[in-house]
Short mmCIF file of the C-alpha atoms (twelve columns), coordinates in Angstrom:
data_MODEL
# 
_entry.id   MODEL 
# 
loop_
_atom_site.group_PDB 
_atom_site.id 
_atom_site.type_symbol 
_atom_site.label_atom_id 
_atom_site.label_alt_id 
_atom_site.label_comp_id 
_atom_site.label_asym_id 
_atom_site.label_seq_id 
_atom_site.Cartn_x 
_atom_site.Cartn_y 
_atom_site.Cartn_z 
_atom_site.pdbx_PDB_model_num 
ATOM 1   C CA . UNK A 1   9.637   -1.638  3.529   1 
ATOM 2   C CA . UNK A 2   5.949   -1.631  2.115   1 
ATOM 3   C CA . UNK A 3   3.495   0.300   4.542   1 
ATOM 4   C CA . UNK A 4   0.135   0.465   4.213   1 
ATOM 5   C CA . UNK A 5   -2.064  3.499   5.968   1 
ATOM 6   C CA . UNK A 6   -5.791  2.606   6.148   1 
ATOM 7   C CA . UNK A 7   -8.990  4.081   8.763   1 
ATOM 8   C CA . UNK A 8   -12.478 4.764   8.577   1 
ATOM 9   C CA . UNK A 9   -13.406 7.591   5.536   1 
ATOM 10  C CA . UNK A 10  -12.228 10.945  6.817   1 
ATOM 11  C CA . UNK A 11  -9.717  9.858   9.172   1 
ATOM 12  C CA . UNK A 12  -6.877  11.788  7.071   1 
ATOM 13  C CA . UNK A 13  -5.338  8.509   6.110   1 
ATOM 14  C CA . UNK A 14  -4.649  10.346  2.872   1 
ATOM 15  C CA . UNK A 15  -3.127  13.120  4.172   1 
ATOM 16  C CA . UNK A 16  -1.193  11.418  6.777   1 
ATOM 17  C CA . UNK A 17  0.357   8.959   4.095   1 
ATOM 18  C CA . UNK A 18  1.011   11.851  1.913   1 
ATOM 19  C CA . UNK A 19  3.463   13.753  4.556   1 
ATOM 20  C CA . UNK A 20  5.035   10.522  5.484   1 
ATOM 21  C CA . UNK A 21  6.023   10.331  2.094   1 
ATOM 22  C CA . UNK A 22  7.048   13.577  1.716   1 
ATOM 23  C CA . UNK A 23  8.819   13.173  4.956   1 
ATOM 24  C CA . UNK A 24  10.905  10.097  3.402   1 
ATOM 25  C CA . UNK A 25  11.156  11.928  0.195   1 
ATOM 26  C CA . UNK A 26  12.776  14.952  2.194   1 
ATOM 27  C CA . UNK A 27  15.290  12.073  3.625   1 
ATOM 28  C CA . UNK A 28  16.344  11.239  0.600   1 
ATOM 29  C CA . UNK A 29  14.874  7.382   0.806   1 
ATOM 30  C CA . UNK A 30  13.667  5.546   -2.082  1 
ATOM 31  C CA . UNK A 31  9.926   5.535   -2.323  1 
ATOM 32  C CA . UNK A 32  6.907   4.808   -4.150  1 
ATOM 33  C CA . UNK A 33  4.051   5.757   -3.752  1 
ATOM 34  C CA . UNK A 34  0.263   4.011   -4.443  1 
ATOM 35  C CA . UNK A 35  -3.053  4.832   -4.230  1 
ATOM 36  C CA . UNK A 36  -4.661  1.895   -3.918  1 
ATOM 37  C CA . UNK A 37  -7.980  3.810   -3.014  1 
ATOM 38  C CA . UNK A 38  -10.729 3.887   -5.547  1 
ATOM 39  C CA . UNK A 39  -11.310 7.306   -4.266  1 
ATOM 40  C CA . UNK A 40  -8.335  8.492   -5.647  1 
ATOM 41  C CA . UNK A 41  -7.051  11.679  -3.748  1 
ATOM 42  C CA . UNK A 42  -3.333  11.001  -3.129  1 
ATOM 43  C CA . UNK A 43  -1.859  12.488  -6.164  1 
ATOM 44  C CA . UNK A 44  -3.641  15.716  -5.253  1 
ATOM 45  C CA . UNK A 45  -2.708  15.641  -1.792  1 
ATOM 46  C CA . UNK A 46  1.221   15.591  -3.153  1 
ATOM 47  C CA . UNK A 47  0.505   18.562  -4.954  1 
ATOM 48  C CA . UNK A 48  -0.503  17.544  -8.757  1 
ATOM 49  C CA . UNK A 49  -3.216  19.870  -9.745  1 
ATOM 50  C CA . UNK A 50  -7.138  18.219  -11.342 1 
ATOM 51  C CA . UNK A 51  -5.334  17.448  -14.641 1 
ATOM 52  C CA . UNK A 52  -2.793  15.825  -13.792 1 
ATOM 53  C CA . UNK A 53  -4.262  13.654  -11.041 1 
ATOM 54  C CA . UNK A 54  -6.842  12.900  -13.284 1 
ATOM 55  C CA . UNK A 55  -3.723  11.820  -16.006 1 
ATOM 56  C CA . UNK A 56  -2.256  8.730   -13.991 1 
ATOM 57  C CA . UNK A 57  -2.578  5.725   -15.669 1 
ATOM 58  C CA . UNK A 58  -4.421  3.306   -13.950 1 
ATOM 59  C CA . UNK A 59  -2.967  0.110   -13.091 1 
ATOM 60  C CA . UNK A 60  -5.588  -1.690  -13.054 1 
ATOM 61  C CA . UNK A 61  -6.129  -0.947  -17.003 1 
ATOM 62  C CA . UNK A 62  -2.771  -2.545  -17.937 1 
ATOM 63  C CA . UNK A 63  -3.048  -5.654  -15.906 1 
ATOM 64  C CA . UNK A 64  -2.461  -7.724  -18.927 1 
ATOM 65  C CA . UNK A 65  1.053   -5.907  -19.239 1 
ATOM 66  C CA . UNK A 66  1.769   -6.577  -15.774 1 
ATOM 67  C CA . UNK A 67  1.144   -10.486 -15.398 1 
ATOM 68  C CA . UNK A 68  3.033   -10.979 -18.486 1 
ATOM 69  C CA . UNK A 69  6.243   -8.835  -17.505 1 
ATOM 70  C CA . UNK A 70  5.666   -10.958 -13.891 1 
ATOM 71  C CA . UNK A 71  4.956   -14.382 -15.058 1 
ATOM 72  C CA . UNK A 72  8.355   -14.378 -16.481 1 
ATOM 73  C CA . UNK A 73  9.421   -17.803 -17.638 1 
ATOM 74  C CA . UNK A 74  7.495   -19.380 -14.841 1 
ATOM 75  C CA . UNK A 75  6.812   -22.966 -16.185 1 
ATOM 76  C CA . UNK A 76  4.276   -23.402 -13.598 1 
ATOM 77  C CA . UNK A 77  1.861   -19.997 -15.422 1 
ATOM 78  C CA . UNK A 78  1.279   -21.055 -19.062 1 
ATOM 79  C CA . UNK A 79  -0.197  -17.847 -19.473 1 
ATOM 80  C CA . UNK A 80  -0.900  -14.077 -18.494 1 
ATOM 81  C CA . UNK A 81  -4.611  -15.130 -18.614 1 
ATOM 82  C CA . UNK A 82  -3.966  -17.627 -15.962 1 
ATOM 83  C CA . UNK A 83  -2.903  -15.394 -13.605 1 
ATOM 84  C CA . UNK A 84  -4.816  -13.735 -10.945 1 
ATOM 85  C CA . UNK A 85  -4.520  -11.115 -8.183  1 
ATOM 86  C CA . UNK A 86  -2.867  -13.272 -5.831  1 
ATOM 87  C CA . UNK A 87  -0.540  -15.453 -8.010  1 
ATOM 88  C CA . UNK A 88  2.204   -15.918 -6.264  1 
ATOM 89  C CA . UNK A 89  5.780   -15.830 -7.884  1 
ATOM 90  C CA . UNK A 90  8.264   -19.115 -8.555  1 
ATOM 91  C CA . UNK A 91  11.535  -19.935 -10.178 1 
ATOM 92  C CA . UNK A 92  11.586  -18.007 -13.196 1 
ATOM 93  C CA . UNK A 93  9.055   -14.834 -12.398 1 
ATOM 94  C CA . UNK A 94  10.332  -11.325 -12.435 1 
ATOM 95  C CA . UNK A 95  10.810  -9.742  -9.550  1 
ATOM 96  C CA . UNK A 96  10.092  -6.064  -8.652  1 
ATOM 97  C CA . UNK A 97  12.414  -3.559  -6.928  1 
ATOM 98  C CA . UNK A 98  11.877  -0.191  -5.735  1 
ATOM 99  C CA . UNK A 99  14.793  1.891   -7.638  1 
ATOM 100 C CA . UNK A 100 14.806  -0.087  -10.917 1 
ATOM 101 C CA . UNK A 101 13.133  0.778   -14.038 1 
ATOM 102 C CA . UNK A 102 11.286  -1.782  -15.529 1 
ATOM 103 C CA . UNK A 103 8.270   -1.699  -18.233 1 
ATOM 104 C CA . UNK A 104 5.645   -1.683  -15.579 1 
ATOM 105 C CA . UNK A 105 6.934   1.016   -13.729 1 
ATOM 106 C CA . UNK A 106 7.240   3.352   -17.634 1 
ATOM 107 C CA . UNK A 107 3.913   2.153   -17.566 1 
ATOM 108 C CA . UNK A 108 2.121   2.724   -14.990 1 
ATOM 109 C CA . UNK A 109 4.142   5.099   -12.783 1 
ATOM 110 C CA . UNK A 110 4.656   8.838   -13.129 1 
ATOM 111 C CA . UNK A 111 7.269   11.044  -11.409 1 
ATOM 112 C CA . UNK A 112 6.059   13.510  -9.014  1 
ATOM 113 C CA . UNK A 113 8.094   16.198  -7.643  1 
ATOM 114 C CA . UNK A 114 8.122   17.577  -4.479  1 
ATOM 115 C CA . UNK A 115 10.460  20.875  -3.180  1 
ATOM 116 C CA . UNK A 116 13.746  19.112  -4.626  1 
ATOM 117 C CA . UNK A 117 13.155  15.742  -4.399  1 
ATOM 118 C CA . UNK A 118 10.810  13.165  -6.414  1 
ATOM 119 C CA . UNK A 119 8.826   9.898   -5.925  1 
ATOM 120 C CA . UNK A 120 7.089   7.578   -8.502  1 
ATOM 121 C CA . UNK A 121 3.133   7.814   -8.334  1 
ATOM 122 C CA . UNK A 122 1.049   4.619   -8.872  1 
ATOM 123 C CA . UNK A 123 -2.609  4.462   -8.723  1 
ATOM 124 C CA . UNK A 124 -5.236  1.694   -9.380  1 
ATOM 125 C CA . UNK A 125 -7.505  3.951   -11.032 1 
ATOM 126 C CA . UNK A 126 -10.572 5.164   -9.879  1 
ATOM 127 C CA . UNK A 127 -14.099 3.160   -11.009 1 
ATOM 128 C CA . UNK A 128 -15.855 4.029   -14.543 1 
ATOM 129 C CA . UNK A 129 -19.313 4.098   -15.600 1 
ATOM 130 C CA . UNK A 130 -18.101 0.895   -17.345 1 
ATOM 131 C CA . UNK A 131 -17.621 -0.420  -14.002 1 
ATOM 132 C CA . UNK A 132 -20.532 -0.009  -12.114 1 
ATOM 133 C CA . UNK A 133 -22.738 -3.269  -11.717 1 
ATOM 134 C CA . UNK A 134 -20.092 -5.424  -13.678 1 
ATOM 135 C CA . UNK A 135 -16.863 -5.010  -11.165 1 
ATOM 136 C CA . UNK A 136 -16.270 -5.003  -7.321  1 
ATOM 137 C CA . UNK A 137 -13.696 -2.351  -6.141  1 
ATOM 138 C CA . UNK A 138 -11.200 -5.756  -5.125  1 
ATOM 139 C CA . UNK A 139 -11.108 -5.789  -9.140  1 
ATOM 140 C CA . UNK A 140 -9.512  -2.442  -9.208  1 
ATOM 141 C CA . UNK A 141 -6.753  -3.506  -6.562  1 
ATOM 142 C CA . UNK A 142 -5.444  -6.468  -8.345  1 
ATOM 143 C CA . UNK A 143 -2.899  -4.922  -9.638  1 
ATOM 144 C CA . UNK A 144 -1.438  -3.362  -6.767  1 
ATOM 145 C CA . UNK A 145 -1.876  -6.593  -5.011  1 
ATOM 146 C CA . UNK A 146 -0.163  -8.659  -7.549  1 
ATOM 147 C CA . UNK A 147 3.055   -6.166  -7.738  1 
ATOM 148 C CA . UNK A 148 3.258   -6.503  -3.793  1 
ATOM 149 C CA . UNK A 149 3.360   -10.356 -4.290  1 
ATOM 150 C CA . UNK A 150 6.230   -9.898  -6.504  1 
ATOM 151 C CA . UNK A 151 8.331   -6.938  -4.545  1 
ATOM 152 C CA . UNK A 152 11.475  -7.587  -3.238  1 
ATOM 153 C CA . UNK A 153 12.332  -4.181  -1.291  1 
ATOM 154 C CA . UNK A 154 14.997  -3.645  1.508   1 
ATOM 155 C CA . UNK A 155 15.439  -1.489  4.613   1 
ATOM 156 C CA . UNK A 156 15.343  2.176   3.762   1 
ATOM 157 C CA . UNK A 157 13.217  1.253   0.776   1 
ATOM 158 C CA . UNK A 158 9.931   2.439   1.286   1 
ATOM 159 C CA . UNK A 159 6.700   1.481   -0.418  1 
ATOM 160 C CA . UNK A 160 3.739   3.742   1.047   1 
ATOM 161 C CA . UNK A 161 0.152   2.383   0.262   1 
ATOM 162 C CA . UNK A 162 -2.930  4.507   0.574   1 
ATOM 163 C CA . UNK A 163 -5.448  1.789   1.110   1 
ATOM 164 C CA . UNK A 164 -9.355  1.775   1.183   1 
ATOM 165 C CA . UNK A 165 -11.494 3.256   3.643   1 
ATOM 166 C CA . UNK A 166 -12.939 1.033   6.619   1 
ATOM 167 C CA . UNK A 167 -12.406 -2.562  6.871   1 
ATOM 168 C CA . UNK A 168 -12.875 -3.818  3.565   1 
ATOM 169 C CA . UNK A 169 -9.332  -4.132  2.636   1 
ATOM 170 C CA . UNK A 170 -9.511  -7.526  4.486   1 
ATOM 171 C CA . UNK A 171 -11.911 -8.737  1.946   1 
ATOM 172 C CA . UNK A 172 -8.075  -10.064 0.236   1 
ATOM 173 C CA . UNK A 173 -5.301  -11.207 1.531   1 
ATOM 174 C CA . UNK A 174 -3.338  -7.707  0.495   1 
ATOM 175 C CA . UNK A 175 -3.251  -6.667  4.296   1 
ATOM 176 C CA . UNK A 176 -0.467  -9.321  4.772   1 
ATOM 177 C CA . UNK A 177 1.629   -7.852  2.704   1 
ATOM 178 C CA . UNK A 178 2.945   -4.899  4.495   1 
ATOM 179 C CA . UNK A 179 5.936   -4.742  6.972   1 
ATOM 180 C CA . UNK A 180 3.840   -1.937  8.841   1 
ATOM 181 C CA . UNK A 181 -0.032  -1.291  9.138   1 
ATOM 182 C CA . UNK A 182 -0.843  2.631   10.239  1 
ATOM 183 C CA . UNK A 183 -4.412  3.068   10.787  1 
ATOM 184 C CA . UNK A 184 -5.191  6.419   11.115  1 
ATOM 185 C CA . UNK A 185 -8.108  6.812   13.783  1 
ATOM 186 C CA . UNK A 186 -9.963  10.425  15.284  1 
ATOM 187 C CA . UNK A 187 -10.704 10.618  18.453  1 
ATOM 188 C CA . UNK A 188 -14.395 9.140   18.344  1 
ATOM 189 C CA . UNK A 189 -16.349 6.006   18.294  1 
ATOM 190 C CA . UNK A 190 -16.600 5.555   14.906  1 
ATOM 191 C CA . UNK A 191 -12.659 5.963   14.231  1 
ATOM 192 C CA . UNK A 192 -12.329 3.655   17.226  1 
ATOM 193 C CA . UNK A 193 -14.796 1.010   15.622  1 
ATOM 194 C CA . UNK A 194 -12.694 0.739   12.747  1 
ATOM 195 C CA . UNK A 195 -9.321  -0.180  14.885  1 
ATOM 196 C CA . UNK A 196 -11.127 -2.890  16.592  1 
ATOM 197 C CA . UNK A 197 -11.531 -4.386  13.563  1 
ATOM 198 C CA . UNK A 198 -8.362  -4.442  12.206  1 
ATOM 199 C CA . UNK A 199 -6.920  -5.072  15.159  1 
ATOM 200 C CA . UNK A 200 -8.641  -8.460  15.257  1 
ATOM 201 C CA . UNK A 201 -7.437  -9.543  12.075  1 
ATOM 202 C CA . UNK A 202 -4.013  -8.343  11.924  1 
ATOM 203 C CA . UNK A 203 -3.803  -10.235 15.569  1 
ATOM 204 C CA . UNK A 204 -4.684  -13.609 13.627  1 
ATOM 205 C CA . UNK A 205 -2.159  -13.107 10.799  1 
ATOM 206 C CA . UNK A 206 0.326   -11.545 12.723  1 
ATOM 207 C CA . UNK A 207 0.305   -8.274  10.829  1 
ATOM 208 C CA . UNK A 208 2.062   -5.387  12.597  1 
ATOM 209 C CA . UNK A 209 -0.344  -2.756  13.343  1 
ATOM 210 C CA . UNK A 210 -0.100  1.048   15.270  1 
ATOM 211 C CA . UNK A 211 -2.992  3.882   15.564  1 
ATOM 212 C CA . UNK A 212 -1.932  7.006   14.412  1 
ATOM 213 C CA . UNK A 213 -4.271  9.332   15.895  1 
ATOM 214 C CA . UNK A 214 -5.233  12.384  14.092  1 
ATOM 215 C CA . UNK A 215 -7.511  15.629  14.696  1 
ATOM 216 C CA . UNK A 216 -6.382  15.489  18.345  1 
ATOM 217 C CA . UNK A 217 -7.118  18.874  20.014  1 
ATOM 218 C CA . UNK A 218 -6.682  18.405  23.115  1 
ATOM 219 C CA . UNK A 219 -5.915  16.350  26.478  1 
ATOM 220 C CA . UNK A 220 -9.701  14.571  26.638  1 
ATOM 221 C CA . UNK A 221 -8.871  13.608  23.115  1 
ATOM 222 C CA . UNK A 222 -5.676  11.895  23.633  1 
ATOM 223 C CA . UNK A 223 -6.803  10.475  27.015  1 
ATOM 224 C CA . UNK A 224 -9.418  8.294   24.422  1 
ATOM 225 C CA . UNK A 225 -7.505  7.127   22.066  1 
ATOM 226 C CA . UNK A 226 -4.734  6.050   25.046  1 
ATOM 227 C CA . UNK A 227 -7.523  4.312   26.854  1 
ATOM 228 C CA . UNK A 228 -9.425  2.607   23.680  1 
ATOM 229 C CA . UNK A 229 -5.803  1.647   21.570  1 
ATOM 230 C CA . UNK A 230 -3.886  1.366   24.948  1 
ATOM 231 C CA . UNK A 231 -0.113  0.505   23.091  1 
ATOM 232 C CA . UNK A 232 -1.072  0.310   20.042  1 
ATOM 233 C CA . UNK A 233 -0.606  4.462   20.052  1 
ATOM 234 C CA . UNK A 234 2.357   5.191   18.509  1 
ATOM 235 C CA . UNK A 235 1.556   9.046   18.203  1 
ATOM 236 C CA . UNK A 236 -0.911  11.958  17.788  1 
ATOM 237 C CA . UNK A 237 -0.939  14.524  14.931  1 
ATOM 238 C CA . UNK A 238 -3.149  17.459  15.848  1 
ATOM 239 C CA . UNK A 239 -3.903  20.611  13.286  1 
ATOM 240 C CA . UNK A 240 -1.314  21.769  10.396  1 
ATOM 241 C CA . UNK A 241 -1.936  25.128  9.156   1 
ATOM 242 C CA . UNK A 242 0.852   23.575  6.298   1 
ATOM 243 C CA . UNK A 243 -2.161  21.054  4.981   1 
ATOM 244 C CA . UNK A 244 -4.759  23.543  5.327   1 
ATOM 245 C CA . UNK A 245 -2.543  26.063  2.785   1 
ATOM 246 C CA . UNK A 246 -1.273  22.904  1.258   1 
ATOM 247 C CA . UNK A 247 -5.326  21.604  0.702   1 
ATOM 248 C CA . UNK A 248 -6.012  25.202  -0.807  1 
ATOM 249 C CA . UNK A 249 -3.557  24.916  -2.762  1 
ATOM 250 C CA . UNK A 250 -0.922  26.806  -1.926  1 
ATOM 251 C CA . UNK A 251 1.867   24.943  -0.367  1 
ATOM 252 C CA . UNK A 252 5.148   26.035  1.274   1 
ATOM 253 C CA . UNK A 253 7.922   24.281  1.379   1 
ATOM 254 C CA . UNK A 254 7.867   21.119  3.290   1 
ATOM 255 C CA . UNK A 255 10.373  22.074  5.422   1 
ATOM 256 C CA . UNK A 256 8.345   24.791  6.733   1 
ATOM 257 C CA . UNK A 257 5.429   21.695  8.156   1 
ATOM 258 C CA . UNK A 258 5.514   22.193  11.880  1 
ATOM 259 C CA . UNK A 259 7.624   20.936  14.356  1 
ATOM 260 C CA . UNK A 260 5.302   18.929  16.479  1 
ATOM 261 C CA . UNK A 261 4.462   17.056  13.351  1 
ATOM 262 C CA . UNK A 262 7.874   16.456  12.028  1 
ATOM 263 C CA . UNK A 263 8.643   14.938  14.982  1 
ATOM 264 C CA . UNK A 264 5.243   12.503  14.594  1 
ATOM 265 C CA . UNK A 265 6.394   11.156  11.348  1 
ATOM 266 C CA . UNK A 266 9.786   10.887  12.542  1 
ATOM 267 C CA . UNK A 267 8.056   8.795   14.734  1 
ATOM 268 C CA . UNK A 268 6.399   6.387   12.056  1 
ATOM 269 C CA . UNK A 269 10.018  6.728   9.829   1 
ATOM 270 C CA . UNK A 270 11.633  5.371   13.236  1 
ATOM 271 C CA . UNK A 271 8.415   2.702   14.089  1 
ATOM 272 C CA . UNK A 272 8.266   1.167   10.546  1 
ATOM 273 C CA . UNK A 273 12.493  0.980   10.043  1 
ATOM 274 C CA . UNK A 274 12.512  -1.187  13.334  1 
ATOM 275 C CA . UNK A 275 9.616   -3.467  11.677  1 
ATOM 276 C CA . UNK A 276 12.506  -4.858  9.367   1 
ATOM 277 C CA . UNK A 277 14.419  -6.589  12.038  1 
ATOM 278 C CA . UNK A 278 11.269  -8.567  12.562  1 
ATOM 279 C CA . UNK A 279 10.919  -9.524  8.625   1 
ATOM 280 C CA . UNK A 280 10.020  -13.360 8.053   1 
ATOM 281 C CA . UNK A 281 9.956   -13.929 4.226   1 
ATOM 282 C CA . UNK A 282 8.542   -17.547 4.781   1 
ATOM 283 C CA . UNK A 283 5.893   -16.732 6.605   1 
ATOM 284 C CA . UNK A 284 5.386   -14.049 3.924   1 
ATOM 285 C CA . UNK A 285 5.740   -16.078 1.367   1 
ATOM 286 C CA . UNK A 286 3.411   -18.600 3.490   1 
ATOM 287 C CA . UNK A 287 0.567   -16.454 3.606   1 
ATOM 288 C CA . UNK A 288 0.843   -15.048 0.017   1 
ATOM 289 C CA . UNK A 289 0.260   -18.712 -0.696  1 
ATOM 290 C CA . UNK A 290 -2.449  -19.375 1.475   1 
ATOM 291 C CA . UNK A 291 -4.926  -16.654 0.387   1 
ATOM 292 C CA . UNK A 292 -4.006  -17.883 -3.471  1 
ATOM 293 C CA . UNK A 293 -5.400  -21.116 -2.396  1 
ATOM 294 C CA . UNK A 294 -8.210  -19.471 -1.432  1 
ATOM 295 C CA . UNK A 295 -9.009  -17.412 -4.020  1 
ATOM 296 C CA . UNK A 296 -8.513  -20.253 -6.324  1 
ATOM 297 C CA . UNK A 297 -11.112 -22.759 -4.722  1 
ATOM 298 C CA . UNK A 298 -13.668 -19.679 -4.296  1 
ATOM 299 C CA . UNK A 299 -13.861 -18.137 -7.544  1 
ATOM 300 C CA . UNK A 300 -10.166 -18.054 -9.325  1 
ATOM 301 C CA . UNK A 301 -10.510 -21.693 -10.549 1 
ATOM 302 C CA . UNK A 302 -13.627 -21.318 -12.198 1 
ATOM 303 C CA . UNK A 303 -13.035 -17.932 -13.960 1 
ATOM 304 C CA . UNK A 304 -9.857  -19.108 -15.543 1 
ATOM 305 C CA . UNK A 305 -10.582 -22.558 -16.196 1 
ATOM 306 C CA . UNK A 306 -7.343  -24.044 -14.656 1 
ATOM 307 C CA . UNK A 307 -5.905  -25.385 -11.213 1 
ATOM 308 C CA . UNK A 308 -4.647  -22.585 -9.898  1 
ATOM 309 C CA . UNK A 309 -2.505  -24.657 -6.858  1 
ATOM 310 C CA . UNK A 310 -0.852  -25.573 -9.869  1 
ATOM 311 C CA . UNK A 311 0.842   -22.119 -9.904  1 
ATOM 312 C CA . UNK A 312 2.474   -22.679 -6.654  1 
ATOM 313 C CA . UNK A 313 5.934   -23.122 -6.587  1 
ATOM 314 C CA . UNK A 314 6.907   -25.319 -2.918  1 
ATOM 315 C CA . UNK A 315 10.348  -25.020 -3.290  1 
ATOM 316 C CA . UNK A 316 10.452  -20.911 -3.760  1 
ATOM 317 C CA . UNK A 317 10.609  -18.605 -1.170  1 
ATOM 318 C CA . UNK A 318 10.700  -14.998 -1.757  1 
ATOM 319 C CA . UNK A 319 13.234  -12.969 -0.149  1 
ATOM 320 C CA . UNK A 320 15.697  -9.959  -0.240  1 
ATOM 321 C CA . UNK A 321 18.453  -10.930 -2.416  1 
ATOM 322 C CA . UNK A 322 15.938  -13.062 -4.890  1 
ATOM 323 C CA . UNK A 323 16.752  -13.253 -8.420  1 
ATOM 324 C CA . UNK A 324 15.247  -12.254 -11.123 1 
ATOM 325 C CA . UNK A 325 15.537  -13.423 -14.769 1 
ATOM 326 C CA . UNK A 326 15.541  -9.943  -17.552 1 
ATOM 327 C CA . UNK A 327 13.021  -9.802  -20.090 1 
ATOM 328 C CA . UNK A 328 14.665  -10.740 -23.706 1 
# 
């Protein structure tokens, strides 16, 4: 299941996708985790001190690894430098799973542990001085967008994205990709603001999509976010004295994270495991294709100097059981 947790800067969309993944962690599920923001504060928030945060490797600096280990023998992709964020895969591209170990994963992943249990770490890497005035942030995310093309992940399989603040993340088509949208809103106009807006493009792609509303202190605040999200609610998360020792850096055990909000990501654990009985891997695969297209006629075509609809394969359709071939 690949769930993505987005809202306006501040929100605690961090935080919030942090103890859902220690909460799945704690269940013993399969999960990685990805910061996919260029503000990069999830590895911090699951407990890695400056050092090592500041340690991951970024993803987006061994891009050329990961198109080649995902282009396969994929006749239709002559090259790695063909490819770009939203190639989509075809007979003969590798595949990615959630409990395998693969080069991009030794790469670009790094083991985190948490009370007794563990979860991989990804992270696009946050921008450089290099960056600034040559690269848009969407640059950073290709890499995380092109793995989630090429994911095949099943129920009780969990990949947990920590998108970008605000809206932007529907400047691609990587919003599509998720089983399960959370958007983490406060109680005020601004976090409000920022649902509207997803909410009107996840209604025209048919992305699945539930406020999680956070910093909630009391009835006027909940009466709010009921009357401005209406059903798209799922549930409230109000103050943790766990994060606040956990932000100071001094955790306790996870097991000691209060009830009330045990029970709220039981909640989301509960919301996003129903989301797979309404999984449609041709539609999926349908829209991976569509914002390729796009990409390609805009700007993807004339960067690599190739037809890019040449890279889609009609005949594939990505789904559950799909095969992949091994590197030699």
């Amino acid at each position: 299941m690949k769930i993505a947790f987005v809202g306006k800067g501040g929100s605690g969309k961090t935080t919030l996708s942090s103890l859902f993944i220690r909460h799945l962690a704690a269940a013993r599920v399969p999960v990685i985790a990805v910061d996919a923001d260029i503000n990069q504060h999830l590895g911090a928030a699951l407990g890695l001190d400056e050092a090592e945060a500041a340690a991951l490797p970024a993803m987006g600096a061994h891009l050329p690894l990961i198109k080649d280990y995902l282009r396969g023998t994929n006749p239709r992709i002559p090259s790695a430098d063909s490819m770009i964020k939203t190639t989509p895969p075809g007979e003969g591209s590798r595949l990615l799973r959630v409990g395998e170990d693969n080069v991009v994963y030794d790469t670009c992943a790094r083991t985190v542990e948490l009370d007794d249990t563990r979860v991989r770490l990804m992270a696009t890497g946050p921008f450089t001085e290099s960056d600034l005035g040559v690269a848009c942030y969407h640059s950073k995310v290709g890499a995380v967008e092109l793995c989630l093309n090429h994911l095949v992940d099943g129920r009780e399989e969990y990949v947990v994205v920590d998108m970008t603040a605000g809206s932007d993340s529907f400047a691609s088509g990587m919003f599509t990709r998720f089983d399960m949208t959370f958007l983490v809103a406060e109680p005020t106009r601004k976090g409000i603001a920022v649902y509207r807006q997803y909410k009107e493009y996840a209604r025209d792609f048919g992305v699945p999509l539930k406020v999680v509303g956070n910093k909630v202190q009391g009835p006027d605040d909940l009466a709010f976010l009921r009357a401005e999200a209406g059903d798209d609610l799922l549930v409230t998360v109000g103050h943790s004295d766990w994060v606040r020792a956990m932000e100071k850096g001094r955790p306790t055990r996870f097991a000691y994270l209060e009830e009330a909000n045990r029970r709220a990501l039981e909640t989301l654990h509960d919301s996003a495991d129903a989301a797979y009985e309404r999984r449609d891997w041709e539609r999926y695969t349908r829209q991976m294709v569509h914002f390729h297209l796009k990409n390609a006629e805009s700007w993807g075509n004339a960067k690599t100097g190739v037809d890019l609809a040449a890279q889609v394969d009609p005949a594939f359709v990505l789904f559950e059981g799909a095969a992949t071939p091994q590197p030699a």
